[in-house]
C-alpha positions in Angstrom: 9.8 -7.5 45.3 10.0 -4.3 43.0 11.4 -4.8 39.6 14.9 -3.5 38.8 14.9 -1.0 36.3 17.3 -1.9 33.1 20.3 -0.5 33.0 20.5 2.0 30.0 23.5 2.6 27.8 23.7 6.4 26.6 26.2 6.6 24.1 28.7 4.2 22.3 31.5 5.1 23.6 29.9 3.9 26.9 28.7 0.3 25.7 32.5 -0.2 24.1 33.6 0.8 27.5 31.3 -1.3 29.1 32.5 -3.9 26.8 35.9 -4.0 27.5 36.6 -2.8 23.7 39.3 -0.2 22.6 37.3 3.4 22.1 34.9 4.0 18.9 36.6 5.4 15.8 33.2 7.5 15.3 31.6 8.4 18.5 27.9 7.9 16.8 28.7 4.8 14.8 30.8 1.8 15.3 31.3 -1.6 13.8 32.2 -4.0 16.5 33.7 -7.8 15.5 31.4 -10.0 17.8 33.9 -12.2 19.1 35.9 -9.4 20.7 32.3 -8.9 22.9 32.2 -11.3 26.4 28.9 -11.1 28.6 30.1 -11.1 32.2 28.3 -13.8 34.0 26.8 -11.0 36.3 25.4 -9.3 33.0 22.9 -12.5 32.9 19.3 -11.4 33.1 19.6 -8.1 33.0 17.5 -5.7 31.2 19.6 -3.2 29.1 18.6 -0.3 26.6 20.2 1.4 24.4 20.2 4.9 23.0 21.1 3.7 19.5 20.5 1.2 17.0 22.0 -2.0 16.8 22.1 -4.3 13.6 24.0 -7.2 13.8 24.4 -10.8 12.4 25.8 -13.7 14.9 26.8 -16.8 15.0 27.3 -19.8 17.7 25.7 -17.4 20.8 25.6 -18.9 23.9 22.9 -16.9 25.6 19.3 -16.5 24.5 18.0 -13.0 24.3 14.5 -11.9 25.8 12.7 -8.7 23.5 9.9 -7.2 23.8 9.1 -9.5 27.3 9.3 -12.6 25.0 12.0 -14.8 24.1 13.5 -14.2 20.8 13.4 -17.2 18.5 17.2 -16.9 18.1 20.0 -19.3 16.7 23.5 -19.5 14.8 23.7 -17.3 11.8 20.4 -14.9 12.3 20.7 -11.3 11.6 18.9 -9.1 14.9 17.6 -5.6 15.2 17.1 -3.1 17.7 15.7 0.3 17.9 17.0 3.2 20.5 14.8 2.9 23.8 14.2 -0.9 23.6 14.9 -3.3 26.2 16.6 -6.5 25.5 17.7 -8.8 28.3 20.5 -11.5 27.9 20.8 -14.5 29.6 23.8 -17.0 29.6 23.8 -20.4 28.4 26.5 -22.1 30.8 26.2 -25.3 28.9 27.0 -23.9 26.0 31.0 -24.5 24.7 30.4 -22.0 21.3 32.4 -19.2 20.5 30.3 -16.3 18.7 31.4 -14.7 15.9 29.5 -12.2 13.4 29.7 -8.3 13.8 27.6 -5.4 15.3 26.8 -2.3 13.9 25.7 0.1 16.4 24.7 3.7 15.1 23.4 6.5 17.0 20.3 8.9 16.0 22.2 12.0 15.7 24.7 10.1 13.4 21.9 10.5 10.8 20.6 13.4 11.6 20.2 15.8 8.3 20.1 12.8 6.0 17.7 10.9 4.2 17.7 7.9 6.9 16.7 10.3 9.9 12.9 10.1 9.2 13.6 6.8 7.3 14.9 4.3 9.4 11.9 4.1 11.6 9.6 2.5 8.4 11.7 -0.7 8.7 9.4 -2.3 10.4 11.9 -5.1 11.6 12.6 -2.4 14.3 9.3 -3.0 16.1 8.6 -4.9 19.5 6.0 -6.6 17.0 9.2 -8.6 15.0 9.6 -11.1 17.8 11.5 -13.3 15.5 15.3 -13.4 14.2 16.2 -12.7 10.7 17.4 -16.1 9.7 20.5 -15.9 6.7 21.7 -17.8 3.8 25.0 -18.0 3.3 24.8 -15.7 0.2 22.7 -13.3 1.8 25.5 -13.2 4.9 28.5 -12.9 2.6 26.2 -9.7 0.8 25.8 -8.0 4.3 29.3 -8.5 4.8 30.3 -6.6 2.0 28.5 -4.1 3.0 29.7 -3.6 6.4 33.0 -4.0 5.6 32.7 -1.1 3.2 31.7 1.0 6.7 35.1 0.1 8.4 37.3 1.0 5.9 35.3 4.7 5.9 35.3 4.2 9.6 38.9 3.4 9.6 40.0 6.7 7.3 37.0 9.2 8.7 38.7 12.4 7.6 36.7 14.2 4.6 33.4 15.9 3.8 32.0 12.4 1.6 32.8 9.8 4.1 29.5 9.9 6.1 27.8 10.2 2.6 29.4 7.4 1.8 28.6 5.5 4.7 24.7 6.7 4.9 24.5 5.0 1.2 26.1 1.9 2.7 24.1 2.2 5.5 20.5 2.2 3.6 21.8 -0.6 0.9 22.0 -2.5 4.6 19.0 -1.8 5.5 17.1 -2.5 2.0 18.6 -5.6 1.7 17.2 -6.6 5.5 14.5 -5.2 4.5 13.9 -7.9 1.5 15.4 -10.5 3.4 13.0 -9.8 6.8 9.7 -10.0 4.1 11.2 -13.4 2.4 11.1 -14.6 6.0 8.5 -13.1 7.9 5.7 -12.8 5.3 3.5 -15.2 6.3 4.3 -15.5 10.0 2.2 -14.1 13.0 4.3 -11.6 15.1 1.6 -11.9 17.7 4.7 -12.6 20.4 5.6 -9.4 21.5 4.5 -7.4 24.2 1.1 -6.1 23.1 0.9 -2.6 25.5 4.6 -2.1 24.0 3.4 -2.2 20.3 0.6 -0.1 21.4 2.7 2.5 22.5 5.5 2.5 20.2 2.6 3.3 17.3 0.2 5.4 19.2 3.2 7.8 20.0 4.6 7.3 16.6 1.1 8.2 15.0 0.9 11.1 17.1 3.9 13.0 17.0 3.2 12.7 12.8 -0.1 14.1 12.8 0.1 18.0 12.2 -4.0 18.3 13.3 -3.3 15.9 17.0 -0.3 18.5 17.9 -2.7 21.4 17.3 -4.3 19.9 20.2 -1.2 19.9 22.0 1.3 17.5 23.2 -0.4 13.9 24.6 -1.0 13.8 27.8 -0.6 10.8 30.3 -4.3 10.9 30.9 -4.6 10.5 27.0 -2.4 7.4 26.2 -4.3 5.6 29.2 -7.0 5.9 28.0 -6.0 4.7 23.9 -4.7 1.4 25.6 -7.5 1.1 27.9 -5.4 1.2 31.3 -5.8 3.4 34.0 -2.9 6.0 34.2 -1.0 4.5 37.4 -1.0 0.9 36.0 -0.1 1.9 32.8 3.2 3.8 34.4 3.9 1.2 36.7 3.7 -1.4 33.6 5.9 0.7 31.6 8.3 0.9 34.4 8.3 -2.5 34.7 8.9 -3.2 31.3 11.4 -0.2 30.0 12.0 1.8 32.9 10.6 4.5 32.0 7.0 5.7 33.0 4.4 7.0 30.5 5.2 10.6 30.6 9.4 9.6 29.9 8.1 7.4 27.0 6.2 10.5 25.8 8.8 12.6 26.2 11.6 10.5 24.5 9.0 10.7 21.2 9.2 14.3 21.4 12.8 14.6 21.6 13.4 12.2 18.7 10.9 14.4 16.4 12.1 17.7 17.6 16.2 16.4 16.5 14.5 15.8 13.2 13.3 19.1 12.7 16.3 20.8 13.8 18.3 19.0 11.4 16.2 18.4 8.4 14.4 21.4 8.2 15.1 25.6 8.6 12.0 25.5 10.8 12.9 27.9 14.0 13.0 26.5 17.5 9.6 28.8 18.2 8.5 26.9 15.3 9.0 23.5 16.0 7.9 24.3 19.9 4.8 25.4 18.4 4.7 22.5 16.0 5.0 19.6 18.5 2.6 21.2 20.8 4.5 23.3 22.9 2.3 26.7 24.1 5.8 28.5 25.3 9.0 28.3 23.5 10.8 28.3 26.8 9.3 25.5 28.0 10.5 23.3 25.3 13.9 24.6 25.4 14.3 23.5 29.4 13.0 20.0 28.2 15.3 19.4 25.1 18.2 20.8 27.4 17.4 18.2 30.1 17.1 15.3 27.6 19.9 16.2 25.2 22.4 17.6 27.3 22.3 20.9 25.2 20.3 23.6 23.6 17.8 23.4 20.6 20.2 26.0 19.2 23.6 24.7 20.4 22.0 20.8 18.7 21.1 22.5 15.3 24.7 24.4 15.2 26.4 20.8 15.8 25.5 20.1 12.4 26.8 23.1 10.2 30.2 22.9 11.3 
């Protein structure tokens, strides 16, 4: 029997909608109080991704969450991370009688797009398939975090001048630092050998690529080339990826390319024919059609978005 492919969730609005949730105040970034959040039973082991990052911290879940192909070591009061284009399946505990609580941030890439966390959020490395295990919290640490994110609603909550996402950014990385700390307090010592290796593969192959000025001169990888780094023939290493994400090797690639090509849009003055050239691309028009396709608009129309 073939796999379903997960179900993918493009924007926020859509997973608030999905959610039964009133609309985002921010259609990039939201902060969502987890006990407003029900998982229909028919929601129950199956596969979702998003298209945007999720930090949260939860409390009395009654459903255990499968990442990376393995299940997450997860409990009351952990703090959980996820990274856009990752699959995460939920499955209901019907014993269970808790009620969660806790809150989700959920934050889209083009929300930080032409700040210092565009290029940066990607380092944390609690982001990766390879962190197969939940942030556990102290009580301090949780009421810290707290702070933090509440300090992102009440912008949220007054979004209406020129500082506010500033303001929010600075909150933002604070959040991340301090996971960051708390994550190598934790995790220091353990062996994050869980996770799906051909995932982690990927995920840094792609990421090592698409930073290396000298690989792009060679153009952008081919299908043929990632096979052959993870040591797979090109058909079962598509019809793994499907399995797993959905996606096939040449959508993974692609996805890398769009994510770089938004940084370079709105971090740098580089032209398109620039960054087309830059990423590998031989014609300009060519890499216009793709970013069209995947973003829904043009390279120039994208960069525009963020002088207004």
């Amino acid at each position: 029997m073939a796999a379903t492919a997960p179900f993918r969730v493009r924007t926020i609005t859509e997973f608030h909608r999905l959610n039964n949730l009133p609309g985002p105040l921010h259609p990039l970034i939201s902060l969502v109080d987890y006990a407003a959040i029900r998982h229909p039973e028919e929601r129950s082991g199956v596969s979702v991704v998003f298209d945007f990052y999720s930090i949260s911290v939860k409390r009395g879940l009654n459903f255990k969450m499968i990442y990376g192909q393995q299940p997450y070591d997860f409990d009351e009061g952990v703090m959980f991370f996820l990274a856009p284009g990752q699959v995460l399946r939920v499955e209901l505990d019907e014993s269970s009688k808790t009620e969660p609580s806790g809150w989700l941030l959920l934050v889209h890439p083009d929300f930080l797009a032409n700040t210092t966390l565009s290029k940066g959020i990607r380092q944390y490395g609690y982001f990766g398939y390879a962190a197969n295990e939940a942030l556990f919290l102290s009580e301090r640490e949780e009421q810290l975090l707290y702070g933090l994110t509440a300090h992102i609603g009440q912008e949220l909550q007054g979004y209406t001048d020129r500082f506010s996402k500033q303001i929010i950014v600075a909150q933002l990385e604070a959040l991340l630092g301090y996971g960051d700390r708390f994550y190598h307090r934790q995790f220091v010592t353990r062996d994050n050998s869980g996770s799906h290796p051909t995932l982690n593969q990927l995920e840094t192959l792609l990421d090592n690529y698409f930073n290396d000025e000298e690989q792009l001169r060679q153009g952008i990888p081919t299908v043929l080339f990632v096979a052959e780094k993870v040591h797979m023939s090109p058909n079962y290493l598509s019809s793994l990826l499907k399995t797993l994400t959905g996606l096939n090797t040449q959508q993974h690639i692609h996805e890398k390319l769009i994510a770089k090509a938004k940084e370079k849009l709105s971090a740098t003055d580089l032209t398109v024919s620039e960054i087309a050239y830059s990423l590998g691309f031989e014609h300009v028009p060519s890499f216009s059609k793709l970013f069209k396709q995947k973003a829904g608009q043009s390279p120039v129309e994208y960069r525009q978005g963020f002088k207004n």
